[in-house]
C-alpha positions in Angstrom: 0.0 0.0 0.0 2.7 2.4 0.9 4.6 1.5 -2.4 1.6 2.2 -4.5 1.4 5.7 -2.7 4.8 6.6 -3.1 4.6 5.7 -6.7 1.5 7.9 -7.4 3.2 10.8 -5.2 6.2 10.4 -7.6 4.3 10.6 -10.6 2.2 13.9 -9.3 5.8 15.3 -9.0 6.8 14.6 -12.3 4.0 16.2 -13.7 4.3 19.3 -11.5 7.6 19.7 -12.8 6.6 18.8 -16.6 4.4 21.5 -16.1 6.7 24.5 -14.2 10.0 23.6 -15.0 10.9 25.4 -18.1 15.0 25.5 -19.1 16.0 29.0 -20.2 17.3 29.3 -23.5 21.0 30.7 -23.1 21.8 32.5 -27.0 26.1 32.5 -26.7 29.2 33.9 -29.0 29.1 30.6 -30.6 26.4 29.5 -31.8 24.7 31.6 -35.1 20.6 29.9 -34.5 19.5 28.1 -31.6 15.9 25.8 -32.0 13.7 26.4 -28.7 12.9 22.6 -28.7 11.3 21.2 -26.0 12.4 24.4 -23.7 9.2 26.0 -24.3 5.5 26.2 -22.5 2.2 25.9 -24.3 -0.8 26.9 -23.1 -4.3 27.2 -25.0 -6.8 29.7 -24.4 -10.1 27.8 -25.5 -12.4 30.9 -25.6 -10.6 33.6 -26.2 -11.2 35.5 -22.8 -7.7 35.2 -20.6 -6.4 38.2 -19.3 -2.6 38.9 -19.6 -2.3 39.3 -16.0 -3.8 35.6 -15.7 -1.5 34.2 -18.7 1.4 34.9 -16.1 -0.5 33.8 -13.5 -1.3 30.4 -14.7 1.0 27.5 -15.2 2.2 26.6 -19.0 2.3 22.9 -20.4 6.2 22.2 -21.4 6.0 21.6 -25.1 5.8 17.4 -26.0 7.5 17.6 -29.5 10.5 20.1 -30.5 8.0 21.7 -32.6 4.6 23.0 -31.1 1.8 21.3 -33.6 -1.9 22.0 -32.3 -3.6 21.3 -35.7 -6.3 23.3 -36.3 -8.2 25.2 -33.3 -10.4 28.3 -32.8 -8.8 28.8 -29.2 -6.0 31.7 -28.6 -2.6 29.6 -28.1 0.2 31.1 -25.8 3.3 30.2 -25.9 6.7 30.8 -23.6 10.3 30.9 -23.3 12.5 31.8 -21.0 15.5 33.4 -22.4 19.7 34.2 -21.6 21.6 36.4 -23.9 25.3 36.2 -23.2 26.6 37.0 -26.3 27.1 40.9 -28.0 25.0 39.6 -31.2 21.8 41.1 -32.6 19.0 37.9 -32.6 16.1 37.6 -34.1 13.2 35.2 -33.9 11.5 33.2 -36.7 8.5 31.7 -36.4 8.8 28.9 -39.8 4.8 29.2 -40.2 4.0 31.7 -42.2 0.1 30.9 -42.6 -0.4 32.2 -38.9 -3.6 35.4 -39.1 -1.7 36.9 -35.5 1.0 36.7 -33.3 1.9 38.8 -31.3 5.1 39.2 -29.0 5.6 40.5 -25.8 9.0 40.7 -24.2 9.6 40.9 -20.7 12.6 41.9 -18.4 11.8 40.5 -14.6 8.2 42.2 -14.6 9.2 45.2 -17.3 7.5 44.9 -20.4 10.5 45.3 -22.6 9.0 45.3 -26.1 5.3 44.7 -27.9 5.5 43.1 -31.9 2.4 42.2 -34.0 3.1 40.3 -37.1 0.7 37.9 -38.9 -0.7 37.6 -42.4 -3.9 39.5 -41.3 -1.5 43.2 -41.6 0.5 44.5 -44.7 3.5 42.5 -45.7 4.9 45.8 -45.6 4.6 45.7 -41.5 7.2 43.1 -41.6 10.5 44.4 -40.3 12.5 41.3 -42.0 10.8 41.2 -45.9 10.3 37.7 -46.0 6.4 35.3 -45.9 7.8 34.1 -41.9 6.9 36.3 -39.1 10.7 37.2 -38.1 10.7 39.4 -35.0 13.5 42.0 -33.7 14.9 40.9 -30.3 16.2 44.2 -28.5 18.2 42.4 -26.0 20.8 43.4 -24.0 24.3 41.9 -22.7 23.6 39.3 -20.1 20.3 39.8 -19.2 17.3 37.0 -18.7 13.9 37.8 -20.6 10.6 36.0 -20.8 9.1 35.8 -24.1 5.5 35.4 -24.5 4.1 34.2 -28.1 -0.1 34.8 -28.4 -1.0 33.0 -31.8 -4.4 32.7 -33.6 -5.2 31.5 -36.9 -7.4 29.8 -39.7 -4.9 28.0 -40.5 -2.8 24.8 -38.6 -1.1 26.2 -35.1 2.2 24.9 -36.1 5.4 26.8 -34.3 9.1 26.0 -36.0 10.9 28.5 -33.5 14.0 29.2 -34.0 16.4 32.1 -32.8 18.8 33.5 -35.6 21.8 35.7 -34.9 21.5 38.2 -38.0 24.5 37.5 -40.3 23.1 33.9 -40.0 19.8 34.6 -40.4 20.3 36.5 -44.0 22.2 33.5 -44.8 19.5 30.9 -43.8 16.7 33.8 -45.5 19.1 33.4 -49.0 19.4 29.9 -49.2 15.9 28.4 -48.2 14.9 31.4 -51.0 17.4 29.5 -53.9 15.6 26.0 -52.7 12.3 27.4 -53.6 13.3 29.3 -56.2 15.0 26.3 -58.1 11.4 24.2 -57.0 9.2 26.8 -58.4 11.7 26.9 -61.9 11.5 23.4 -61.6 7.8 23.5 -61.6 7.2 26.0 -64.3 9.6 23.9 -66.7 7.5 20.8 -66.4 4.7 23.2 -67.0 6.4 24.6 -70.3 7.2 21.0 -71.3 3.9 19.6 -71.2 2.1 22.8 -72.9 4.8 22.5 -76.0 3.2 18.3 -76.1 -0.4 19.6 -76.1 0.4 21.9 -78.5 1.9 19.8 -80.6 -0.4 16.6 -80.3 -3.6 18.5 -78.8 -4.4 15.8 -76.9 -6.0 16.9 -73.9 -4.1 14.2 -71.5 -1.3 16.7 -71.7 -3.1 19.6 -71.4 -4.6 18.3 -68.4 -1.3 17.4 -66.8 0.1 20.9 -67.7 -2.3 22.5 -65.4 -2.1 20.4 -62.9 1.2 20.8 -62.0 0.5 24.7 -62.4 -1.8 24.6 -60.3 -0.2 22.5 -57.7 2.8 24.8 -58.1 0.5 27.9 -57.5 -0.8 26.2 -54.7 2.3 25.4 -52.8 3.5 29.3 -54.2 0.2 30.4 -51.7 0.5 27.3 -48.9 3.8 28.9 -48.0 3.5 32.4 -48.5 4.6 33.4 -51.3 1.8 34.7 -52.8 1.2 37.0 -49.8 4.5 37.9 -50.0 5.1 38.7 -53.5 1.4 39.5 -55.5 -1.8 39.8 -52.6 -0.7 40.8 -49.5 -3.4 40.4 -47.0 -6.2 40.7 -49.2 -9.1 38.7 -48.3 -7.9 36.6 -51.3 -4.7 35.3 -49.0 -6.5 32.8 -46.9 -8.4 31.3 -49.5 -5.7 31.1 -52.5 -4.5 27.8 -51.2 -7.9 26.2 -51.2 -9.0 27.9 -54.7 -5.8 26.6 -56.5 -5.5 23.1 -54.5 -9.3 22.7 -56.0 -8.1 23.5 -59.5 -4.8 21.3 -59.2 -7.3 18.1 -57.7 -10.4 19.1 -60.7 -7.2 18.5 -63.4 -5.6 15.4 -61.2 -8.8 13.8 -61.8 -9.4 14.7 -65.4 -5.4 13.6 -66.0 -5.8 10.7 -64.1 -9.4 9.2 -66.0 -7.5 9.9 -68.9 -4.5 8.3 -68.3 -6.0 4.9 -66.5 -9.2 4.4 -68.5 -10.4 3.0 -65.6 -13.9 2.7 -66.7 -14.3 -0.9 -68.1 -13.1 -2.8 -64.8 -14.7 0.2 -62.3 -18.2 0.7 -64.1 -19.6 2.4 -60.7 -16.7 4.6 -60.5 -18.3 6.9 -63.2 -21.1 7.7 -60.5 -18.7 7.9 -57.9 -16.9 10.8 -59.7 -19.9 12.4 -60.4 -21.4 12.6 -56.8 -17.7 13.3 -55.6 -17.7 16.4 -58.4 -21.0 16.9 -56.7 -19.7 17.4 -53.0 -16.3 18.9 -54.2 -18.2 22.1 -56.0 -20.5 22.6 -53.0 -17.6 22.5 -51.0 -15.3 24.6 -52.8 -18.2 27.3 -52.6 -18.8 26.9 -49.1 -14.9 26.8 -48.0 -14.4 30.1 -50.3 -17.8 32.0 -48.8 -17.6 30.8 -44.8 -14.1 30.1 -44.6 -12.6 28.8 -40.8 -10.3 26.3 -39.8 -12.8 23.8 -39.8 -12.4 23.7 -43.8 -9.1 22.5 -43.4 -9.7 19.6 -41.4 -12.9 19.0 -44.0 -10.2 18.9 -47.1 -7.7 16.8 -45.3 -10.2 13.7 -45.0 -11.8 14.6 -48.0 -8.5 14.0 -49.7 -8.0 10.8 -47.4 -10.8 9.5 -49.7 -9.9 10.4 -52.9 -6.7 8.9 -51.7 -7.5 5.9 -50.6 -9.6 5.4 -54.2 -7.6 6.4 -56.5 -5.1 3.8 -55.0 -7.2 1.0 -54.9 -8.2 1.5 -58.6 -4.7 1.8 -59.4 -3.4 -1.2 -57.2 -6.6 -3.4 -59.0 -5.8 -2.0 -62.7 -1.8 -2.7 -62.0 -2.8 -6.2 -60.8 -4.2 -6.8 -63.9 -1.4 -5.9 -65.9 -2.2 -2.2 -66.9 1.5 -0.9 -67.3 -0.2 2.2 -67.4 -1.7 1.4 -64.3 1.6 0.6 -62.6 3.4 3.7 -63.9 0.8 5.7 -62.3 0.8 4.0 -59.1 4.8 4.4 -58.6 4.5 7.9 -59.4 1.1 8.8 -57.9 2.7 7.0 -54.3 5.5 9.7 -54.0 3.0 12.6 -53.5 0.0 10.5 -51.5 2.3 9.2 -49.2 3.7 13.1 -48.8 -0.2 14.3 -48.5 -1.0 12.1 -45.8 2.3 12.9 -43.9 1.6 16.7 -44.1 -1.9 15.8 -42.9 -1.3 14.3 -40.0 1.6 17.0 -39.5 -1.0 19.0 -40.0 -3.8 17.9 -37.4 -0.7 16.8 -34.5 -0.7 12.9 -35.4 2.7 13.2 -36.2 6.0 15.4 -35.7 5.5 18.7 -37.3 9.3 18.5 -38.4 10.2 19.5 -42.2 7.1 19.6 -43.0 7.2 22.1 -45.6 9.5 20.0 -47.7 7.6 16.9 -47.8 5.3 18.0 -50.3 8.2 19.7 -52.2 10.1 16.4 -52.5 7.0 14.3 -53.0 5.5 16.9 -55.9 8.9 17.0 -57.3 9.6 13.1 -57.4 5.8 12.4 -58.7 6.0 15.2 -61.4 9.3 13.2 -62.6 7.9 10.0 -62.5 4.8 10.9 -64.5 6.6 12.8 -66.8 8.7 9.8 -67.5 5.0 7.4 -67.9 3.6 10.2 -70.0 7.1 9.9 -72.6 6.4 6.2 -72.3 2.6 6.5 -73.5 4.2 8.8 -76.4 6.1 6.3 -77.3 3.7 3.6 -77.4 1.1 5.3 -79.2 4.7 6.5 -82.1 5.3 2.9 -81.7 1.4 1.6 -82.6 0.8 4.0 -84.8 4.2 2.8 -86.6 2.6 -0.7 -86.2 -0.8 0.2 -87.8 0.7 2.1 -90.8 2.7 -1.1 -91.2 -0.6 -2.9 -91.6 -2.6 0.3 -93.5 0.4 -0.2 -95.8 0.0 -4.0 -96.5 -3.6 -4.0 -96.5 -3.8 -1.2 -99.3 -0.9 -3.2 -101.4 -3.3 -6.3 -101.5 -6.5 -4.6 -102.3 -4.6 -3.4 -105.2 -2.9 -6.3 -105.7 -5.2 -8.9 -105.5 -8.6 -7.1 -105.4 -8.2 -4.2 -107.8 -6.9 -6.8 -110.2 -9.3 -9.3 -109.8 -12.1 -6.6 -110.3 -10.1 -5.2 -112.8 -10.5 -9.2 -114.6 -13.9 -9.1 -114.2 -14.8 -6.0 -115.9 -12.6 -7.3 -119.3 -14.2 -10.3 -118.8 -17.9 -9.0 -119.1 -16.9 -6.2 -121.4 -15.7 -8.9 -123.9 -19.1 -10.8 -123.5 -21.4 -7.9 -123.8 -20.0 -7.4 -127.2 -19.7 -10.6 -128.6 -23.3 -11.4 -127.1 -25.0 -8.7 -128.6 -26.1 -10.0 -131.6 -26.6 -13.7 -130.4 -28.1 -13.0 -127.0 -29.6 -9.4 -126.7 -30.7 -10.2 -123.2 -27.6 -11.6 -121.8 -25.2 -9.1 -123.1 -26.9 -6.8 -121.0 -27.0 -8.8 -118.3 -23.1 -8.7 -118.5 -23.0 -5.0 -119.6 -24.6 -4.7 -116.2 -21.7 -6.4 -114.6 -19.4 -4.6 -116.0 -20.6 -1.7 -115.1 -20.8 -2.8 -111.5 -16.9 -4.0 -111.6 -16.1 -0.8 -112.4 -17.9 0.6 -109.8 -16.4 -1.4 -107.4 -13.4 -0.9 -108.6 -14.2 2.7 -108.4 -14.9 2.0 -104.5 -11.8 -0.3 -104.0 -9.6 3.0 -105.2 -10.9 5.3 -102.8 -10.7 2.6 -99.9 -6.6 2.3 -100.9 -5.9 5.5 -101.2 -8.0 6.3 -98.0 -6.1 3.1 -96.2 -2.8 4.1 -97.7 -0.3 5.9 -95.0 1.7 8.1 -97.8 -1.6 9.7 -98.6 -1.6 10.6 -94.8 0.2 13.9 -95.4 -1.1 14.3 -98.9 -3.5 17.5 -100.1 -5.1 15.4 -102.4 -8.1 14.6 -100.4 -9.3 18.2 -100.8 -8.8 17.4 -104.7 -11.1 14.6 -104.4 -13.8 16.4 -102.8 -13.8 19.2 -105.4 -13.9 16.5 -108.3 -16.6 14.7 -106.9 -18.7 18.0 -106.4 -17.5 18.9 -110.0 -18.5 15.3 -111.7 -22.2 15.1 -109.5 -23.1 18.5 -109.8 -22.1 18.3 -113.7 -24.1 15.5 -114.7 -27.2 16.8 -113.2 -26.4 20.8 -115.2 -26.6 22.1 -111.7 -24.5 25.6 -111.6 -22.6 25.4 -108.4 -20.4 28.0 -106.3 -17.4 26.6 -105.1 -15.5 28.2 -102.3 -12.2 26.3 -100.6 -10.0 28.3 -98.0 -6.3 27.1 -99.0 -5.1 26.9 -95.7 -6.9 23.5 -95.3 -4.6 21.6 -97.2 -2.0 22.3 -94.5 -4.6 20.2 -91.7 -3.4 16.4 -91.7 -7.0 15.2 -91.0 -6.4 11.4 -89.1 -7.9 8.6 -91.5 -11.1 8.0 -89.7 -12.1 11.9 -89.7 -11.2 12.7 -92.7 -13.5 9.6 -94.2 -16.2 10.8 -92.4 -15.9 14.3 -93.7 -15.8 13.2 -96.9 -18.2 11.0 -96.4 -20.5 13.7 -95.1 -19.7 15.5 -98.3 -20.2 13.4 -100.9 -24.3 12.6 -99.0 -24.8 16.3 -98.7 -23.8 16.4 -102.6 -25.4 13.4 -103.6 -28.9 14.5 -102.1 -28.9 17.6 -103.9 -28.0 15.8 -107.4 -30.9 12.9 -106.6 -33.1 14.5 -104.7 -33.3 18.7 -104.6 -34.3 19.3 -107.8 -32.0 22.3 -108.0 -30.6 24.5 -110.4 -27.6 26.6 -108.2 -25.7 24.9 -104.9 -23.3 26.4 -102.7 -20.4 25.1 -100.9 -18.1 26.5 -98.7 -15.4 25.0 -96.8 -13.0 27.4 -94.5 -11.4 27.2 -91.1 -11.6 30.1 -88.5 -9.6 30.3 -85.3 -9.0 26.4 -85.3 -12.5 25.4 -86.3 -13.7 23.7 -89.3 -16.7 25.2 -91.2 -18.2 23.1 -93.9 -21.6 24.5 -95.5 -23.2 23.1 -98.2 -26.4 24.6 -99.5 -28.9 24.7 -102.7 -32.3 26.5 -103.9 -34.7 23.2 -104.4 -37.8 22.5 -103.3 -36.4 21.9 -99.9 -38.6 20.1 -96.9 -40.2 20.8 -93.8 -37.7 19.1 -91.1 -40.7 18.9 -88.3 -43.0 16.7 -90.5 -39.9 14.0 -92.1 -39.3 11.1 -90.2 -35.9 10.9 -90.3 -34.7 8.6 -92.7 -30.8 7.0 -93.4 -30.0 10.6 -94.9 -30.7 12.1 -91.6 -28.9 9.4 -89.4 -26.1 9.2 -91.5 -25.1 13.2 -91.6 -25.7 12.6 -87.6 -23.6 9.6 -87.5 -20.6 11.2 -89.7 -20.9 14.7 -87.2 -20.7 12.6 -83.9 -17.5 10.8 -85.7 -16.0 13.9 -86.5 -17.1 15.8 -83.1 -18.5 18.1 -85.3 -21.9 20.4 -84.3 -24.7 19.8 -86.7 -27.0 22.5 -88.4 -29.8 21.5 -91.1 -31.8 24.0 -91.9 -34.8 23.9 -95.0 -38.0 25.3 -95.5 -40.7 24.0 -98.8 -39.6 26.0 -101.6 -36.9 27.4 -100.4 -34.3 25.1 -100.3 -32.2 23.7 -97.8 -28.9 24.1 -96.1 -26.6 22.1 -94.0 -23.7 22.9 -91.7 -20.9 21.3 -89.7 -18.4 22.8 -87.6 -15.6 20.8 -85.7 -12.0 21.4 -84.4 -9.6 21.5 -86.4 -6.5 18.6 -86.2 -3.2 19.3 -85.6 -1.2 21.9 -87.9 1.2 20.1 -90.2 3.6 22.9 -90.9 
């Protein structure tokens, strides 16, 4: 029994002292920065209403971790050292968060208030005596005198304290060098950014266009995180507490959009379509409400919401990987780098874990992932040069042996006939047109069998010819029926390398629209025009028949074929025609890639 109560005696002493015992700081000659570490008290002010006489009245907490973390709070947090200065140095204290609203500092000598400071990103970055995004306060000490510092923090944002004292040749030093890390990051960042524009450009595929403004915007995003963009551009506009939550919502809208495209996830995850869509759901209504009622609630809100996105995105990626997606297990090596960094500066964040380096966590992690899927993204580039190599390979042989063996056969057939028709046309009136008839089919095939070569044919690829076609065929149809036509053909298309299966459709397309007004219009003038304006493709085609009233015609294969060749071509559809007044027809579409 006695044991038991000297044990629990022991224990209240320990945490007596835990509690009073605070080791002063002693700032020598030797030593240019000093870390407070554990040498300093905490104590949290849950509503606000503590007097400053009753802060120094009332016991502090010594701190458990060498850097403060209290996560995210509404209370007032105070903070204390105890403090020697033995050297003949000027000091200065940096507080390594520079996403606290306001701290304040008050230094005392015995009971002598020595010196008030206010910094914090709620005043004027001009305020700042030291110009950089940390609050960096003046220490007016003197020669061998003890001071008592007193730190009162509060803030939107995580209640994280780095503090460290800097002796002021040091500190410039330390300010110069952490500002060449970030610069080289942000260079870094804006390179990659550079990099991946020039490939959409180039290709206009919107996989790269996607991942170039991601990485913007989770550069822009760390640029605001660590305050930068209240140091540099806004200041402490209203703008400054929000910027990291309106960019980190961009950077995660084009993650996703960059990370569907890149996985094609959507044949093994059919439910994840409704997932993204209640998720895109929740994320809007969130992003409003974070950017209207902002507190430090939202942060806390955004740190398990990304838990989840997380935590799906890598089970998607694990599953596809498993199956043997080397897509897949590209993205999941790169894609680990910065999730794993997330979570760490998360629970940083909230006081799970050591608040230590923190801020470079998501610089290494960003940096290694933004590698890592840069090197995946020059793989797919290569795959798809070395598939499309492959399928011009087969393009190639295939249009050799319709010519080859096709064409010629055809090309048989039609002599064949030919010969018969003639030499039957005395003897068997009937059957010599029976093989006129074939003969005149065999040629039409063999028409058909030219256009599907020179269509398959990869030389043709680059070739202007196709515009060539179109013109002859509007040339021959409209010809044969005596109907005058207006032809007008912006020259700039022939420098467009329209991909196989678009430019089939568009011809296609054309040669229907032609056709109907030949069979069908009964018309004596037609118009076509085909230009490009600002990267878009305009093709209008239009004559003065008898035209048709759209509301009251079923729509027939004309109809579902000019719908079926628009959706091909991602075009926009307009028919317009009226009785009597002929009718009109328009497609619009983005253009392909510039050749030249």
């Amino acid at each position: 029994m006695k044991s038991t109560r000297v044990v629990i005696l022991f224990s209240l002493f320990l945490v007596k002292l835990a509690i009073q015992a605070q080791v002063p700081i002693v700032l020598g000659n030797t030593k240019a920065f000093v870390s407070t570490g554990l040498r300093c008290g905490i104590l949290e002010d849950k509503q606000g209403r503590m007097s400053f006489q009753t802060i120094q009245k009332t016991p502090f907490v010594n701190a458990s971790s060498t850097i403060p973390s209290l996560g995210y709070k509404k209370s007032v947090i105070w903070l204390k050292i105890n403090v020697i200065n033995v050297s003949n140095k000027r000091w200065f204290l940096e507080v390594d968060n520079p996403r606290l609203n306001d701290i304040t500092l008050f230094i005392f000598s015995g009971n002598r208030l020595v010196s008030t400071q206010k910094l914090g990103d709620n005043l004027p970055f001009e305020a700042y005596p030291i110009p950089d995004h940390n609050p960096i306060f003046t220490l007016p000490f003197l020669h061998n005198q003890p001071y008592t510092l007193y730190l009162r923090a509060v803030s939107t944002e995580d209640l994280k304290f780095p503090l460290l004292f800097w002796e002021e040749h040091q500190l410039y030093a330390h300010l110069a060098g952490r500002n060449i890390i970030w610069g080289i990051y942000f260079g870094f960042i804006l390179l990659i950014t550079l990099y991946n524009f020039f490939l959409w450009f180039m290709t206009r595929e919107a996989i790269y266009g996607h991942y170039c403004l991601y990485v913007l915007f989770f550069g822009t995003f760390q640029f605001s995180l660590y305050g930068f963009g209240y140091q540099y551009i806004w200041a402490n506009a209203a703008f400054n507490d929000l910027s990291h939550i309106f960019f980190l919502g961009l950077a995660c809208i084009f993650l996703a959009s960059f990370s569907l495209a890149f996985l094609e996830p959507y044949r093994m995850f059919p439910w994840l379509k409704t997932f993204i869509r209640i998720a895109g759901y929740v994320f809007g209504v969130g992003f409003i409400v974070g950017l209207l009622w902002y507190d430090y609630y939202i942060n806390v809100a955004i740190i398990a919401a990304g838990s989840v996105m997380v935590g799906v995105q890598c089970y998607c990626a694990i599953r596809l990987a498993l199956s043997g997606s080397r897509a897949a297990q590209l993205y999941l090596v790169a894609s680990a780098a910065l999730s794993g960094a997330i979570l760490v500066v998360g629970m940083k964040n909230l006081g799970w874990l050591p608040a230590e380096n923190q801020d470079y966590y998501l610089m290494a992690g960003s940096m290694l992932e933004i590698v890592l899927f840069s090197l995946a993204l020059g793989y797919r580039l290569r795959s798809m040069q070395l598939e499309k190599l492959r399928q011009q390979q087969l393009r190639d042989e295939i249009s050799t042996n319709l010519h080859d063996d096709l064409a010629a056969s055809l090309s048989s057939l039609t002599m064949f006939s030919e010969l018969n028709r003639r030499k039957m046309q005395k003897q068997s009136p009937e059957l010599s047109e029976t093989f006129g008839r074939i003969s005149e089919r065999s040629r039409e095939a063999m028409r058909l069998v030219r256009e599907a070569v020179w269509e398959i044919n990869p030389h043709n690829d680059f070739s202007e010819e196709w515009l060539d076609r179109m013109v002859t065929f509007a040339q021959d149809t409209f010809g044969a029926r005596q109907i005058e036509f207006e032809l007008i053909i912006d020259d700039t298309l022939r420098d467009y390398r329209f991909p196989i299966d678009r430019r089939r459709s568009l011809f296609l397309f054309f040669k229907e629209a032609v056709n109907n007004i030949a069979k069908h219009s009964k018309a004596t003038h037609a118009r076509v025009h085909f230009h490009q304006k600002n990267g878009v493709v305009w093709l209008s085609i239009s004559d003065n028949g008898h035209g048709f009233d759209i509301a009251q015609t079923a729509e027939g294969n004309g109809l579902r074929n000019f719908k079926k060749r628009a959706e091909a071509l991602g075009a926009q559809l307009k028919l317009d025609s009226t009785p009597e007044f002929g009718t009109s027809i328009e497609l619009n579409f983005r253009a392909p890639t510039y050749s030249n």
